[in-house]
C-alpha positions in Angstrom: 117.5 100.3 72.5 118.8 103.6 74.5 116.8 104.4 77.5 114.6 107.8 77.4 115.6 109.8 79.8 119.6 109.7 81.0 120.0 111.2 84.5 123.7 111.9 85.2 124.7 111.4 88.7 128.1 112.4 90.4 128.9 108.6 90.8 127.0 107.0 88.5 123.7 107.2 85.1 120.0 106.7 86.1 118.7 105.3 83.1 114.5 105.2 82.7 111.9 104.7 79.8 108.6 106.3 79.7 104.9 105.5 78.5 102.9 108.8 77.5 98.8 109.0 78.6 97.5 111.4 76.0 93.7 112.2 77.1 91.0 113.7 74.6 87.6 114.7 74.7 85.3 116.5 72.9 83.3 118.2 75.1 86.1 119.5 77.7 88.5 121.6 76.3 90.2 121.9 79.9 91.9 118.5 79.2 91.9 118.6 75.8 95.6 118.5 75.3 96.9 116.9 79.0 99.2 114.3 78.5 101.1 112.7 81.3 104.2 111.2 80.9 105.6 108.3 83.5 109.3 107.3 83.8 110.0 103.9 84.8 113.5 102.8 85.9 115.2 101.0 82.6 117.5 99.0 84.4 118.2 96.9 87.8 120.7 99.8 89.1 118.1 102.6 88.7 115.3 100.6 90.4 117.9 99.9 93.5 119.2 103.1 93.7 115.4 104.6 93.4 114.3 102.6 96.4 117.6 103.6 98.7 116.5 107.5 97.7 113.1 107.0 99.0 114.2 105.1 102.2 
């Protein structure tokens, strides 16, 4: 299965997947429609390179 979301890097691909909240009510309209979509890292690469950007 393809990964999500493709990030294309000068030296390399950041590949992630993501998992999308949806939240509903009734009686508030102000979230109503939110959604909030996470992006994990897909692969071993992304996750190392993620934690080397964040220091």
């Amino acid at each position: 299965m393809p990964p999500a979301c493709a990030v294309p890097l000068p030296a390399s691909l950041l590949n992630f997947f993501s998992a999308i909240a949806h939240f509903a009510t009734r009686e508030d309209i102000t979230i109503r429609h939110l959604r909030l979509e996470l992006l994990f890292p897909a692969d071993d690469f992304t996750r190392a390179a993620l934690k080397a950007m964040a220091g």
